[in-house]
C-alpha positions, 0 to 999 in steps of 0.5 A: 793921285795927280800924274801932273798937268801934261799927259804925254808920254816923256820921252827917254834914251834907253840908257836914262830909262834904265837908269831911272827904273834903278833909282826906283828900286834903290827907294831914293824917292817918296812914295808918291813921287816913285808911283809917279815915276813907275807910272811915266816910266811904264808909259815913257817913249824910248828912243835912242840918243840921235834920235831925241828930240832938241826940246826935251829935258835931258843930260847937258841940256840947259833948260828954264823953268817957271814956279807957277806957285810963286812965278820965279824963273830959274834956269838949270844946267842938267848934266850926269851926277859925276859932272854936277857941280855947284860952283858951275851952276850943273845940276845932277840929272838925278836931282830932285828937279832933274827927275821932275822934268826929265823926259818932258817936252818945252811947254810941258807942266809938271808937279813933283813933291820936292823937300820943300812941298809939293810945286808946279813946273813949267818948262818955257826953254830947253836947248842943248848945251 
């Protein structure tokens, strides 16, 4: 099974922690991508909210991505599930893309089987929104 490119640990709040472990008891995932997931969660660093870093993908952060399959850049306003709107360009956290990179750091490189198959992410920028 291939965890992705970037092997360092992904870096969490307590409360997104448990919020993910919880997604994987509700079997909202493939199999595949929950394996990948109970695998980064068992070697995720928790932190609290003051304490996580600017440049990792978490809740109202802004964040651009690159598809190294077809090189498209797209750029995702993460933010809680009750927030997310399409008509504000907000995207749940708990979104398929959201999950992917949540955790991870700029730079990082990351593969997730997606509705449409499986893809290559890089993350180039993440601020705070």
């Amino acid at each position: 099974m291939n965890i992705g490119i970037t092997n360092t640990p992904i870096i969490l709040t307590t409360g997104i922690y448990d919020l993910l472990k919880e997604q994987i008891k509700k079997h909202t995932f493939n199999k595949s991508n929950a394996e990948k997931l109970a695998v980064e969660l068992k070697n995720a660093k928790q932190v609290l909210r003051k304490e996580l870093p600017e440049n990792v993908v978490a809740i109202n952060t802004l964040v651009k991505l690159k598809n190294l399959r077809t090189g498209e850049e797209v750029e995702q306003k993460f933010v809680s599930p009750q927030k997310a709107r399409k008509k504000n360009s907000k995207t749940s956290i708990l979104s398929p893309i959201g999950i992917a990179t949540l955790g991870y750091t700029t730079g990082a490189i990351v593969q997730w089987e997606f509705p449409e198959g499986t893809e290559m992410l890089q993350i180039l920028e993440v601020s705070k929104m």
